[in-house]
C-alpha positions, -999 to +999 in steps of 0.1 A: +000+000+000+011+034-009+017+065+014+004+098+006+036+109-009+042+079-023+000+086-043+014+120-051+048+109-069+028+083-090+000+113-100+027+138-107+045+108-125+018+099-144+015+131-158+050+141-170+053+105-186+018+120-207+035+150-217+066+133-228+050+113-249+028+143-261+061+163-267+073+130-290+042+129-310+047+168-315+082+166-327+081+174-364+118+155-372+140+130-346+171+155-332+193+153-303+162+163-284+143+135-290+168+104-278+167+131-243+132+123-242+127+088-250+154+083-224+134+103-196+103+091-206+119+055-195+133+069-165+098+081-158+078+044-169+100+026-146+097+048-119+062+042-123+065+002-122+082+006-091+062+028-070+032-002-084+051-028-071+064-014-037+102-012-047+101+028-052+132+042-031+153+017-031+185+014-042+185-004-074+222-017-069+221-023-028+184-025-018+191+007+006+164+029+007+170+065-014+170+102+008+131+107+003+142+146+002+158+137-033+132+114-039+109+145-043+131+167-063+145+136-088+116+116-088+136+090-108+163+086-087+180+052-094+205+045-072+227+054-042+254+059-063+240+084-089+224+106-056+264+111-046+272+121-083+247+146-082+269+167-062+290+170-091+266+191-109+258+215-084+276+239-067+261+239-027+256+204-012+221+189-018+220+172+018+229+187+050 
Protein backbone atom coordinates (compact mmCIF):
# COMPACT_ATOMS: atom_id res chain seq x y z
CA UNK A 1 0.00 0.00 0.00
CA UNK A 2 1.13 3.36 -0.87
CA UNK A 3 1.65 6.46 1.38
CA UNK A 4 0.43 9.80 0.63
CA UNK A 5 3.57 10.89 -0.87
CA UNK A 6 4.20 7.91 -2.28
CA UNK A 7 0.02 8.64 -4.30
CA UNK A 8 1.40 12.01 -5.12
CA UNK A 9 4.84 10.92 -6.92
CA UNK A 10 2.82 8.28 -8.99
CA UNK A 11 0.00 11.27 -9.97
CA UNK A 12 2.68 13.79 -10.75
CA UNK A 13 4.50 10.84 -12.53
CA UNK A 14 1.81 9.94 -14.42
CA UNK A 15 1.51 13.12 -15.76
CA UNK A 16 5.00 14.06 -16.96
CA UNK A 17 5.27 10.54 -18.65
CA UNK A 18 1.85 12.04 -20.66
CA UNK A 19 3.52 15.00 -21.75
CA UNK A 20 6.60 13.33 -22.76
CA UNK A 21 5.02 11.30 -24.87
CA UNK A 22 2.83 14.34 -26.14
CA UNK A 23 6.09 16.34 -26.74
CA UNK A 24 7.34 13.02 -29.02
CA UNK A 25 4.18 12.93 -31.04
CA UNK A 26 4.69 16.76 -31.49
CA UNK A 27 8.18 16.60 -32.67
CA UNK A 28 8.07 17.36 -36.39
CA UNK A 29 11.79 15.48 -37.23
CA UNK A 30 13.97 12.95 -34.55
CA UNK A 31 17.05 15.47 -33.16
CA UNK A 32 19.33 15.26 -30.29
CA UNK A 33 16.20 16.29 -28.45
CA UNK A 34 14.27 13.46 -29.05
CA UNK A 35 16.83 10.41 -27.77
CA UNK A 36 16.68 13.11 -24.31
CA UNK A 37 13.15 12.30 -24.22
CA UNK A 38 12.67 8.80 -25.01
CA UNK A 39 15.40 8.27 -22.37
CA UNK A 40 13.43 10.26 -19.55
CA UNK A 41 10.34 9.10 -20.63
CA UNK A 42 11.95 5.46 -19.53
CA UNK A 43 13.25 6.85 -16.47
CA UNK A 44 9.78 8.05 -15.76
CA UNK A 45 7.82 4.36 -16.93
CA UNK A 46 9.96 2.64 -14.58
CA UNK A 47 9.72 4.85 -11.85
CA UNK A 48 6.15 4.17 -12.26
CA UNK A 49 6.49 0.23 -12.23
CA UNK A 50 8.17 0.63 -9.12
CA UNK A 51 6.18 2.83 -7.05
CA UNK A 52 3.16 -0.22 -8.42
CA UNK A 53 5.09 -2.80 -7.11
CA UNK A 54 6.39 -1.43 -3.73
CA UNK A 55 10.22 -1.19 -4.68
CA UNK A 56 10.08 2.77 -5.17
CA UNK A 57 13.17 4.22 -3.13
CA UNK A 58 15.33 1.67 -3.09
CA UNK A 59 18.49 1.44 -4.23
CA UNK A 60 18.51 -0.39 -7.40
CA UNK A 61 22.21 -1.74 -6.85
CA UNK A 62 22.11 -2.33 -2.78
CA UNK A 63 18.44 -2.46 -1.77
CA UNK A 64 19.10 0.73 0.58
CA UNK A 65 16.45 2.94 0.72
CA UNK A 66 17.01 6.51 -1.40
CA UNK A 67 16.96 10.20 0.76
CA UNK A 68 13.10 10.72 0.27
CA UNK A 69 14.17 14.60 0.23
CA UNK A 70 15.79 13.66 -3.26
CA UNK A 71 13.22 11.43 -3.90
CA UNK A 72 10.86 14.48 -4.28
CA UNK A 73 13.05 16.66 -6.28
CA UNK A 74 14.53 13.59 -8.77
CA UNK A 75 11.56 11.55 -8.80
CA UNK A 76 13.57 9.04 -10.80
CA UNK A 77 16.29 8.64 -8.73
CA UNK A 78 18.04 5.19 -9.35
CA UNK A 79 20.55 4.54 -7.17
CA UNK A 80 22.73 5.45 -4.24
CA UNK A 81 25.44 5.89 -6.29
CA UNK A 82 24.02 8.44 -8.90
CA UNK A 83 22.36 10.64 -5.60
CA UNK A 84 26.41 11.07 -4.58
CA UNK A 85 27.22 12.12 -8.28
CA UNK A 86 24.73 14.62 -8.21
CA UNK A 87 26.95 16.70 -6.20
CA UNK A 88 29.03 17.05 -9.12
CA UNK A 89 26.58 19.15 -10.89
CA UNK A 90 25.81 21.55 -8.35
CA UNK A 91 27.64 23.93 -6.73
CA UNK A 92 26.14 23.92 -2.68
CA UNK A 93 25.55 20.38 -1.22
CA UNK A 94 22.12 18.87 -1.78
CA UNK A 95 22.05 17.21 1.83
CA UNK A 96 22.94 18.67 5.00
Amino acid sequence: MMNAMQEKMLLELRQTKSELEQSLINKQEKDWLTDLIEEELRDVEAAICKLEAGRYGQCEISGELLPEDLLQMIPTLKSIKDSKNLDVFYKKPLLP
